[in-house]
Steps between C-alpha positions, in 0.01 A plus 500: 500500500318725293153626467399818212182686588304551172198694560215411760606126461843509631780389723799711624853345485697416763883527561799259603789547712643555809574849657806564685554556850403824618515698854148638634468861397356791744192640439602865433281610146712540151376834386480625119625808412239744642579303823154311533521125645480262204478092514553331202280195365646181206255328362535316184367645173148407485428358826339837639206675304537865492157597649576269809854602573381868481190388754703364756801811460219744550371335801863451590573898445203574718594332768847652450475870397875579309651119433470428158494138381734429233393178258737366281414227235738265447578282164589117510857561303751517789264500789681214715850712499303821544309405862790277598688814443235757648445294846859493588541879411422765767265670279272231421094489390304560870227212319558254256274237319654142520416218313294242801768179376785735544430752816677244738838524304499864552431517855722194616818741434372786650361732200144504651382638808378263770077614555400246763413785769293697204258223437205675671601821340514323119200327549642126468217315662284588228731366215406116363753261669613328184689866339576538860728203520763684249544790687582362831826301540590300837172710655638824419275724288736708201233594294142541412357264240339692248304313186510200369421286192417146392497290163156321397410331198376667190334373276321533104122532557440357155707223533355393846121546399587293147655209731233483724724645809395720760767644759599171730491519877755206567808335357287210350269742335769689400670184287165386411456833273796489389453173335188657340699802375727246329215303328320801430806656301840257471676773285465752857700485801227454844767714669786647449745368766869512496700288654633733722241671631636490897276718643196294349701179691546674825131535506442101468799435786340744724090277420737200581618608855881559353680782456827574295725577786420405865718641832722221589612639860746825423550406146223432217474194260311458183125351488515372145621133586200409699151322359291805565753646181512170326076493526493870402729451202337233427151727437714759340639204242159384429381906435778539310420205239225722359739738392730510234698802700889434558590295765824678559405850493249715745218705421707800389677331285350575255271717647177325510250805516644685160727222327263179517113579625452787186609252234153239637520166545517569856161362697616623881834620637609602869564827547530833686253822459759715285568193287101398380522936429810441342324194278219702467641818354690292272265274366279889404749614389534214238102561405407187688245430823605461795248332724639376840342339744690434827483248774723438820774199482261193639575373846526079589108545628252805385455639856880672497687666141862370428731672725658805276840689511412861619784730342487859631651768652605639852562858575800527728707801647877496529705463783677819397247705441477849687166514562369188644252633680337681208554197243287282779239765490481499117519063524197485732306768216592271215479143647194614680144383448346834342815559245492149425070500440602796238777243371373236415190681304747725325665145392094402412613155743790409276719492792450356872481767771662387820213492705153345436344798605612664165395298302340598137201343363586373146289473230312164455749292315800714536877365499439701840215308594665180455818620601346644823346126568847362505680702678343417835724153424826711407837422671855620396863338509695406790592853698827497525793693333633229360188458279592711212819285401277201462299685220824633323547269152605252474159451731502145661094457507489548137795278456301264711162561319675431137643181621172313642329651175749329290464201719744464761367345850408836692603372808917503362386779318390703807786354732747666236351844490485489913835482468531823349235700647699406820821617383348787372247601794758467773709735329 
């Protein structure tokens, strides 16, 4: 899936694929031309602020007089063919940024480099167990988990204060205002919802106990066919019947932050950092306000947030890379707690740094703030390599979610796409 990073309010992207099999390399140094050790650094256009990625080369260089660090931004057009390609070459990147969903196809075929011994070197008992859980696969350790992001609702502060509203702590309150959004102003949406929204659902599934794929000895079957689904759908359904949003189409389709929040109508929407900057700039540029407010996704009770989908990325090194021992040294730098302080206030908190210790203090009522609040419920998708065929399209969960929204029984509904996600996780 894919993130953009607009600003101080953004989210990087992450890739898909699978790298190819790949022998480990030695550790003897590429040099340049002027023969000085050199290690070379992807990371995906946006994702790495100048001013940090110089701070962390220069403490890099310092610590290692004559190796030059090479960064290389890479664009989203191509990128699954290019690191499937680079990772089974024997030139490839020493350190490469992953996206957290995908990072276990990669390293089941043998692109990434296996860092289980390095964890006291990198620092891993510092980093927050939930981005932890997608770089590790079968207790191995093949990369560092870097930042992370989650969605939260966002909302119209005129439209709230006219209905009476203030930001709800539970599901009930949550509904509740909604209703009063609707009586307030019928010709308004409450929220903007599409019916595909599965990231949004995966939040409810996890608050119900479920998941949407569960380890079924040595193969994996899917979790949608199970009442923890059918009661989370259920919520989602009943969310969904304030909105007049699609119910067979997601939230990029059509983009919800620049095609449908700037033309109003639109009294809260769930969404990510880059995408309430993306509404914002647009609605400006149109000569209109833009006043958000922002809240975390309620939870069943007001003690504990709705469990959230934490997108992110991991920073990785290649099983073919030269220099190992240098690209481990640069890893612990940039996944360590003093680069990652500097990181997350040079992203002003729009992103999640991978340890608590790092954390930024937003501003009061900051997307960061709230986003910050639910992140400490964030989980991600099944790790497994077989993860990333599920979410190729036709995707079963939304096929699922458009069915029980136009009324089918969700248990059938989810039984169907388990079907699927089996065929297609097992793969």
């Amino acid at each position: 899936m894919k993130r953009k990073l607009i600003a101080a309010v953004s989210v990087a992207g992450m890739m898909v694929g699978v790298a190819a099999c790949g022998d480990g390399g030695d550790d003897k140094a590429k040099t340049d031309a002027g023969g000085a050790k050199e290690i070379t650094v992807w990371v995906m256009d946006g994702s790495a602020p100048k001013a940090w990625i110089d701070e962390v080369n220069k403490e890099f260089s310092a610590k290692h007089p004559g190796v030059t660090v090479k960064v290389e931004e890479q664009k989203w057009t191509g990128i699954q063919e290019k690191v499937t390609t680079a990772l089974s070459e024997n030139n490839p990147p020493d350190v490469l940024e992953l996206g957290n969903t995908q990072t276990a196809g990669y390293a089941v075929t043998g692109g990434l480099a296996d860092l289980t011994k390095d964890k006291v070197k990198l620092g891993a008992d510092a980093w927050q167990k939930s981005m932890l859980a997608s770089a590790e696969i079968d207790g191995k350790l093949y990369s560092a988990p870097w930042y992370a992001a989650n969605r939260v609702v966002i909302y119209d502060k005129k439209a709230y204060e006219k209905a009476g509203v203030t930001p709800p702590k539970t599901r009930d309150e949550w509904i509740a205002g909604l209703e009063k959004l609707k009586a307030a102003d019928p010709a308004s949406q409450p929220i903007y919802l599409p019916g595909q929204s599965w990231y949004v659902l995966a939040g409810f599934v996890w608050d119900e106990g479920g998941d949407l794929a569960v380890k079924d000895g040595a193969k994996w079957k899917g979790g949608l066919g199970t009442p923890q689904a059918a009661s989370a759908v259920e919520f989602y359904k009943k969310l969904q019947s304030f909105s007049t949003a699609p119910k067979d189409k997601d939230e990029a389709n059509p983009q919800q932050s620049t095609d449908i929040v700037p033309k109003g109508g639109v009294a809260s929407w769930i969404g990510l950092g880059w995408e309430a900057g993306g509404a914002e700039k647009a609605l400006k540029d149109a000569g209109k306000e833009a006043d958000f407010g922002y809240f975390p996704i309620p939870g069943k009770t007001a003690d504990k947030t709705s469990t959230v989908f934490l997108g992110g990325s991991n920073l990785a090194i290649a099983e073919r890379s030269k220099n190992k021992e240098l690209a481990k040294e640069w890893l612990a730098l940039a996944a360590g707690k003093d680069q990652m302080t500097k990181y997350a206030a040079e992203t002003k908190g729009a992103l999640l740094p991978n340890q608590a210790g790092a954390n930024f203090t937003p501003a009061a009522g900051s997307f960061a703030e709230a986003m910050g609040k639910a992140g400490v419920n964030g989980k991600i998708t099944p790790v497994t390599a077989g993860w990333a065929n599920v979410e190729t399209e036709p995707n079963p969960i939304k096929e699922f979610m458009t069915k029980v929204l136009n009324g089918e029984d969700a248990a059938k509904a989810g039984a169907d796409a388990d079907k699927e996600i089996a065929n297609r996780i097992n793969k």
